[in-house]
C-alpha positions as CSV (number, residue, x, y, z in Angstrom):
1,X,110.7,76.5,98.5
2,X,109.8,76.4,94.8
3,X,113.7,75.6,93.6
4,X,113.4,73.7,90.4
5,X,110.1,75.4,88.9
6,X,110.4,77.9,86.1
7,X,108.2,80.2,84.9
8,X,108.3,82.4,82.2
9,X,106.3,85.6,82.3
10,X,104.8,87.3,79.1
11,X,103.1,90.0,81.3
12,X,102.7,93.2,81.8
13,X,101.5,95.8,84.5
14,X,100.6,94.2,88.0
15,X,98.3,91.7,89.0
16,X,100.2,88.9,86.6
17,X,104.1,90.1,87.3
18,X,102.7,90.5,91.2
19,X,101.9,86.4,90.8
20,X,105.3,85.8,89.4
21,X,107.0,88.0,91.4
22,X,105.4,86.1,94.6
23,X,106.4,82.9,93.2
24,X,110.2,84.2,92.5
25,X,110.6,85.7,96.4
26,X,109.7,81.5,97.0
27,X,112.5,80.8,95.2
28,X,111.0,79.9,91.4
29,X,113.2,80.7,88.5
30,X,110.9,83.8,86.7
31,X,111.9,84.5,83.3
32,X,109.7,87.9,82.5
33,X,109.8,88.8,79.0
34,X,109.1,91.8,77.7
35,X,108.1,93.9,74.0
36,X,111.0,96.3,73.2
37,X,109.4,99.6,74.8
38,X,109.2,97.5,78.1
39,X,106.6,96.9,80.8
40,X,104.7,100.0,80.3
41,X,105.0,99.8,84.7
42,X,108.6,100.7,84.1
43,X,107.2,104.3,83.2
44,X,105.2,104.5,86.9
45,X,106.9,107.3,88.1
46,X,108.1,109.3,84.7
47,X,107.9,113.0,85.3
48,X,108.1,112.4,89.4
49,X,111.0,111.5,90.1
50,X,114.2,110.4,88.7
51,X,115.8,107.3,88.1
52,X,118.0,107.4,91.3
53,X,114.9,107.2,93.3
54,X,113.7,103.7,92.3
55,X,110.4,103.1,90.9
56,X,108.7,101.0,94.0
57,X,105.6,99.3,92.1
58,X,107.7,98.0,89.4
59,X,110.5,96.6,91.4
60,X,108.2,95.0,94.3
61,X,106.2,92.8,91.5
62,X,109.8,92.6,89.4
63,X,112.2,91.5,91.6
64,X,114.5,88.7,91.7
65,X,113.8,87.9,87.8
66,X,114.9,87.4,84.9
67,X,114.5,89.9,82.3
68,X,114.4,89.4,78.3
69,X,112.9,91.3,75.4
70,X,111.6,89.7,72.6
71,X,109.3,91.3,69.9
72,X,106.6,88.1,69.5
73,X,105.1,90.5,66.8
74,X,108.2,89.3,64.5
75,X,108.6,85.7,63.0
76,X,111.9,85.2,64.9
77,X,110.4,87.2,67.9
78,X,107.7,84.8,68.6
79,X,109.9,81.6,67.6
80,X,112.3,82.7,70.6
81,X,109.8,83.1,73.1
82,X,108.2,79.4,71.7
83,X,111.7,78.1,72.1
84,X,111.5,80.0,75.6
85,X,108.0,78.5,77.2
86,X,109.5,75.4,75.8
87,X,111.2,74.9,78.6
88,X,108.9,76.2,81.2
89,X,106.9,74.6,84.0
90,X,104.6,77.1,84.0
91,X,103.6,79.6,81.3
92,X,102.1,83.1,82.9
93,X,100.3,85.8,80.9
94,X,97.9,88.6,80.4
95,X,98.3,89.2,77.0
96,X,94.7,88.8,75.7
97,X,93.7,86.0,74.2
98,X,93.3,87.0,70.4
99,X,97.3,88.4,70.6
100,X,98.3,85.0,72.0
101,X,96.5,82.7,69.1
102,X,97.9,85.0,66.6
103,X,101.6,84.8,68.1
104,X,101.1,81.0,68.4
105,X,101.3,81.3,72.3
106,X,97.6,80.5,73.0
107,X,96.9,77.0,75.3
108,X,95.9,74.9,72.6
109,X,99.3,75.4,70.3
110,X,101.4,75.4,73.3
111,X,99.7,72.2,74.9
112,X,99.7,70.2,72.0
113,X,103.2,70.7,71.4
114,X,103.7,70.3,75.6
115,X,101.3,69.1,77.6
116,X,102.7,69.0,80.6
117,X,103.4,72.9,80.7
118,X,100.6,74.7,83.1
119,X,99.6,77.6,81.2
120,X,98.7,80.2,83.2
121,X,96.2,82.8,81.8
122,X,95.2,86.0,84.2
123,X,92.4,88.1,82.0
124,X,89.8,91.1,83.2
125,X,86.8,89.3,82.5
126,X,87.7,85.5,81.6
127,X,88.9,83.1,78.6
128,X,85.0,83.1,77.9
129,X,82.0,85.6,77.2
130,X,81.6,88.4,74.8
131,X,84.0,90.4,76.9
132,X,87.1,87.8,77.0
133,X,89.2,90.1,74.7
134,X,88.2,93.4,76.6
135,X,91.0,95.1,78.3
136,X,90.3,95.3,82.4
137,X,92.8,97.1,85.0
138,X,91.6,96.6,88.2
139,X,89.7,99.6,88.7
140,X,87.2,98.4,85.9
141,X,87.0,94.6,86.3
142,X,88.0,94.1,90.1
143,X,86.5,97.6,92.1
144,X,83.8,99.1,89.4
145,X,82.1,95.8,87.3
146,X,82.7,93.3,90.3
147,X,81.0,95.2,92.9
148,X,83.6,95.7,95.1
149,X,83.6,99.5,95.2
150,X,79.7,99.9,95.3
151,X,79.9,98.2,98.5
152,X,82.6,100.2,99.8
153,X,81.3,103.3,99.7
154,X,79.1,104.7,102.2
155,X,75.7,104.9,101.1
156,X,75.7,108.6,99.4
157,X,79.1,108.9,98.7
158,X,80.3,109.4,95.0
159,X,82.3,106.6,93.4
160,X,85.9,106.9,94.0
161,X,88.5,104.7,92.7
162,X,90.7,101.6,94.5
163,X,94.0,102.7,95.5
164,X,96.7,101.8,93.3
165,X,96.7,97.6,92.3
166,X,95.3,96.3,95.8
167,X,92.9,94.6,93.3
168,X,95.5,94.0,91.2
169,X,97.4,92.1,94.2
170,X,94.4,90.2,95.5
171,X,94.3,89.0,92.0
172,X,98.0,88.2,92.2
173,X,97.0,86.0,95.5
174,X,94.7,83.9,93.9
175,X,97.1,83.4,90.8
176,X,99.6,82.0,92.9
177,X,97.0,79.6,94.5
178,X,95.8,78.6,91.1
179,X,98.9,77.5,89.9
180,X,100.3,75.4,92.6
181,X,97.0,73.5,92.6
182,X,97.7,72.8,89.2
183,X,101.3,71.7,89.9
184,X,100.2,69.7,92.6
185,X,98.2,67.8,90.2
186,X,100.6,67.7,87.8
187,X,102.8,65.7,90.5
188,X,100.3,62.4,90.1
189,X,99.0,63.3,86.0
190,X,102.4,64.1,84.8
191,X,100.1,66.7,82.8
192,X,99.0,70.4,82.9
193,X,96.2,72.0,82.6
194,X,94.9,75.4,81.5
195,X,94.5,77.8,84.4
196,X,92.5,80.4,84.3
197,X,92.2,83.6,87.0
198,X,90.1,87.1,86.2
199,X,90.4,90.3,88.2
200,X,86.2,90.1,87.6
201,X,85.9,86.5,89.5
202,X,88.6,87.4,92.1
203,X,86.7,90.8,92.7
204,X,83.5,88.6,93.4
205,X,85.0,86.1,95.4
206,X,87.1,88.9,97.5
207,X,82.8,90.2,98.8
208,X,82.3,87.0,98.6
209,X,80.4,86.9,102.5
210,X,78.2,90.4,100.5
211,X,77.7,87.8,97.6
212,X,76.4,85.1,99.1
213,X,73.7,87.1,101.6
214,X,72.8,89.3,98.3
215,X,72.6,85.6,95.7
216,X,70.6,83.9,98.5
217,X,68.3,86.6,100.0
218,X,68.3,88.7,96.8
219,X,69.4,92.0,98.4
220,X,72.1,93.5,100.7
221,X,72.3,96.3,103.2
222,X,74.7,99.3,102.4
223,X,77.7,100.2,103.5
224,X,76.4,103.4,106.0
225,X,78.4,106.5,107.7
226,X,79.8,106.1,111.1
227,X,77.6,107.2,113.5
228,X,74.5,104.9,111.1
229,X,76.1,102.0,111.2
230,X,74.7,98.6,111.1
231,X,76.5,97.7,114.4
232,X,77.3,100.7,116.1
233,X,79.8,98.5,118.1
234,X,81.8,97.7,115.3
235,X,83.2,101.1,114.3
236,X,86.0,103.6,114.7
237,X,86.4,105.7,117.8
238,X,88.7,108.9,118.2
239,X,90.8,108.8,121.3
240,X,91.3,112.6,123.4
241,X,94.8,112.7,121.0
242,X,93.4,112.2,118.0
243,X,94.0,108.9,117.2
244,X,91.4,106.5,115.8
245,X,90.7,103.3,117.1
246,X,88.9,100.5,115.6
247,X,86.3,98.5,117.8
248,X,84.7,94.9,116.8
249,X,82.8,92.8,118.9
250,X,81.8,89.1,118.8
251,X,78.9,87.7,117.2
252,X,75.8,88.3,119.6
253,X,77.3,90.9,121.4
254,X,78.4,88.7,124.2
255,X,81.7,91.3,125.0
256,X,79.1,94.4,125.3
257,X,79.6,94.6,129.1
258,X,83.1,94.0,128.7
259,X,83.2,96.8,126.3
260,X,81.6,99.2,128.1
261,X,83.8,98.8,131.4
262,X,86.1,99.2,129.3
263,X,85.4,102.8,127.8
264,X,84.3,103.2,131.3
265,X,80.5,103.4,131.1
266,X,79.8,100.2,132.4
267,X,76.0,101.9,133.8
268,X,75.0,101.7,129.1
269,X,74.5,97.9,129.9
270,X,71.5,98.3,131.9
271,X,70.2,101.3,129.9
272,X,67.7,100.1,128.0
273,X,68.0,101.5,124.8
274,X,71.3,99.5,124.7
275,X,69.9,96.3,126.6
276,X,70.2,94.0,123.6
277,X,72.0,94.0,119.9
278,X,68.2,94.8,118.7
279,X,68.0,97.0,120.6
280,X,72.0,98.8,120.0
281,X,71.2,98.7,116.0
282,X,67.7,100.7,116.4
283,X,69.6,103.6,118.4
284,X,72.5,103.2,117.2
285,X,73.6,106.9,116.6
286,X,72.9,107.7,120.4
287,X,75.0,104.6,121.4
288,X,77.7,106.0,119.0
289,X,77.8,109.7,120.4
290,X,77.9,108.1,123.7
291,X,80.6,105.8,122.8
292,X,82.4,109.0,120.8
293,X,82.4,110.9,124.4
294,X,84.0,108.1,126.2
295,X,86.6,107.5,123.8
296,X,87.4,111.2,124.0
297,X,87.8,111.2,127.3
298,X,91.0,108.8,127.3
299,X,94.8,108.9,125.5
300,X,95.1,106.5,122.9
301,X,97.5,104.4,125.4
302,X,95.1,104.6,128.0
303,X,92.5,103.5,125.8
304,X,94.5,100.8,124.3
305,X,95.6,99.3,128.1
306,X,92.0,99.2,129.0
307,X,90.5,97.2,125.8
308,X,93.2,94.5,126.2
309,X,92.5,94.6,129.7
310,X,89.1,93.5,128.9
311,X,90.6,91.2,126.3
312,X,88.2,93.3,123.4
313,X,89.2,93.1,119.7
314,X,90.4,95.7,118.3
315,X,93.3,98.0,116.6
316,X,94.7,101.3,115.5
317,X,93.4,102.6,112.3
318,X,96.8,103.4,110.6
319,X,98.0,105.4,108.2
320,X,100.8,103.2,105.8
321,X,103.4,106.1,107.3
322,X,102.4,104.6,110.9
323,X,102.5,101.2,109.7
324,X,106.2,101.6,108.9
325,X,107.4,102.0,112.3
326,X,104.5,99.5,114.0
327,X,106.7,97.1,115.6
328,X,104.4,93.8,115.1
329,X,104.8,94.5,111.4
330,X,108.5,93.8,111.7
331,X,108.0,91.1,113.6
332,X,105.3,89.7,111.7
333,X,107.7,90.0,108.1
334,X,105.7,92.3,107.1
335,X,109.3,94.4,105.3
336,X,111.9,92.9,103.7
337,X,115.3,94.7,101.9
338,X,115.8,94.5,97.9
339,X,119.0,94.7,96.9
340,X,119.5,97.6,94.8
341,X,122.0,96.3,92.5
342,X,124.2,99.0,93.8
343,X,125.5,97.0,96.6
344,X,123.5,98.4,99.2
345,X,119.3,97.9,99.4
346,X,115.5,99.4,99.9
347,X,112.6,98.6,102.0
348,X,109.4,96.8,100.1
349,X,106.6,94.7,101.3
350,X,107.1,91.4,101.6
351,X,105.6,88.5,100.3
352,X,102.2,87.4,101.9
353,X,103.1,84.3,103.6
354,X,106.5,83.3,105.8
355,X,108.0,79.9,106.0
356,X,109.9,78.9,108.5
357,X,113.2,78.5,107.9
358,X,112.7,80.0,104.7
359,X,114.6,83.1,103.8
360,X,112.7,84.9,101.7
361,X,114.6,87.8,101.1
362,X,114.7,88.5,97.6
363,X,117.7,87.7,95.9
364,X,118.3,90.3,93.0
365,X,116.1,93.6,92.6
366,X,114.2,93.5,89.1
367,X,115.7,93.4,85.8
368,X,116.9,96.4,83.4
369,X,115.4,95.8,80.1
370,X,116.7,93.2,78.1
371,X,119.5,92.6,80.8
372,X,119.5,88.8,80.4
373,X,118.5,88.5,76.9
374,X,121.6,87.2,75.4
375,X,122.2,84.9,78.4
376,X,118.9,83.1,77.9
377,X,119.4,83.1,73.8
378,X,122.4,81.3,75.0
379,X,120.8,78.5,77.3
380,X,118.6,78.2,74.3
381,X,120.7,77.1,72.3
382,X,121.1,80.2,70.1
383,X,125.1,81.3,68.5
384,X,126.4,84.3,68.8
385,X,126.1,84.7,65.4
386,X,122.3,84.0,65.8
387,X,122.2,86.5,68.4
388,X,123.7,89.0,66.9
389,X,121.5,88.5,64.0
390,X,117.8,88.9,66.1
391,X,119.4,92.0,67.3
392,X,120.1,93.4,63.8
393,X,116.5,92.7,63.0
394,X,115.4,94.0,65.9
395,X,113.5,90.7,67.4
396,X,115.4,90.5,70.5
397,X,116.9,93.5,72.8
């Protein structure tokens, strides 16, 4: 899909290898470069487990690139990796922006020198503000500063934290977006452009239906427990085996009667403390203990064969153990096997989009440190003899 585009990568953790990782499964040559101690992701699972158990969150944002190190804190470091983005379409980092202008790497340099590279730069907080150079991982850009977890939490609950990068990977999403706008333009200019993503602004824009009620109305109703909810219809119902179901229903309420047949208490639509959505939201915990009796009274299959019978929205509340062997993931992509470099290969998520006819099976799993550093110095135009004199002074690994 993306044959003929290179990136190079001066990243490190998630949300900026997950965008060039995406853009490497659709087939974009990814040169990742790295300081000699590595990606400090490549140290996930230290102490855990060992090596011939994989390390899962490096390789799924990792695979299928290219891998150098060069230490851009050294003279010739940073004249390699100029050299390097020289040749890029497309220049991604998250190296902050102070680093970069001292290394010579910031948009300005690099543009001058190349304007029709698209410079990529994915930040906590933006290229702007008294904050630009602050560090942000997603917990404390995307879920804490942006919102995100205050609104996700049931009203009385202690914070808690995101679960490991999704912030990072929404970010990721809307990286990936960024930059083929850019090259899309850069198909009629002939030029890039500076593009610029934050885990703060993607956070915002991921509540973004939350941030519009609470910018135009000037406040916002909580998230509440279960059996409070806002719309008692939209909520999560426990079959007789234990298994949790998740109910919506259309604006208006229109598929009340259809839901209530369904759970088999088709007599709630004339009750009425139920007789209108008004009237459902002001006793709402009665309509959800009644609700939580009737879905106890069925199996999960049973229950499931009646709601599509009704044709009612809904789905199981899985675990990502359950979600594994859920049939319609498979055959929605939702897996796809990474070669291990071993000759055989693993299970990992996919990418987030399928093209058909595409195969987007990745190609290679991630790189070992430094594994094609001497192969790139090569298409760079470096000798051996120059190579073998940035290793000595320890610029390139």
């Amino acid at each position: 899909m993306l044959k003929g585009l290179r990136v190079v990568e001066l990243a490190s953790y998630i949300a900026a290898p997950g965008a060039a990782g995406i853009l490497a499964d659709w087939g974009a040559e990814v040169i990742k470069i790295e300081a000699p101690a590595g990606d400090p992701m490549r140290n996930f699972f230290d102490g855990l487990s060992g090596p011939e158990h994989g390390n899962p969150v490096f390789e799924l944002d990792n695979r299928g690139k290219r891998g150098v190190v060069l230490d851009i804190s050294s003279p010739e470091g940073r004249e390699a990796a100029i050299r390097l983005v020289a040749t890029a379409d497309i220049f991604l980092t998250n190296v902050r922006p102070g680093s970069l202008k001292r290394a010579g790497l910031d948009f300005d340099t690099l543009h001058a020198d190349h304007p029709a590279l698209i410079y990529c730069s994915l930040t906590g907080y933006g290229l702007q503000g008294e904050d630009a150079d602050r560090a942000g991982m997603d917990v404390a850009a995307f879920w804490s500063r942006a919102g995100v977890g205050a609104i996700t939490a049931p009203k009385g609950v202690e914070p808690f934290p995101i679960r490991t990068a999704m912030g990072d990977h929404i970010t990721s999403l809307s990286t990936v977006a960024a930059i083929l706008a850019a090259v899309h333009e850069r198909h009629s200019t002939g030029k890039g452009r500076l593009v610029e993503t934050s885990l703060l602004r993607t956070g915002v824009y991921s509540i973004g239906s939350d941030m519009a009620i609470q910018l135009r109305f000037g406040k916002l109703a909580s998230t509440r427990p279960r059996p409070q909810a806002v719309q008692p219809l939209a909520n999560f119902f426990k079959t007789a085996d234990g298994r949790w179901i998740c109910l919506l229903v259309r604006t208006g309420g229109k598929d009340w009667p259809q839901i209530a047949a369904a759970v088999g208490r088709p007599d709630l639509v004339e009750n009425p403390l139920f007789a209108s959505s008004r009237a459902r939201r002001e006793n709402g915990p009665a309509l959800v203990e009644m609700l939580d009796a009737a879905f106890a009274a069925f199996s999960y299959e049973d229950m499931a064969a009646r709601l599509d019978e009704y044709d009612i929205t809904w789905a199981p509340y899985q675990t990502p153990g359950e979600l594994t062997r859920d049939p319609q993931a498979e055959a929605a992509g939702c897996f796809v096997d990474t070669p291990d470099g071993k000759g055989g290969s693993f299970r990992s998520p996919a990418s987030p989009a399928r093209f058909s006819g595409y195969d987007d099976t990745p190609k290679s799993g991630p790189p070992s440190l430094g594994q094609h550093t001497d192969e790139v110095l090569v298409e760079l135009g470096y000798s051996a003899d120059e190579i073998a004199a940035l290793r000595d002074s320890k610029a390139v690994a």
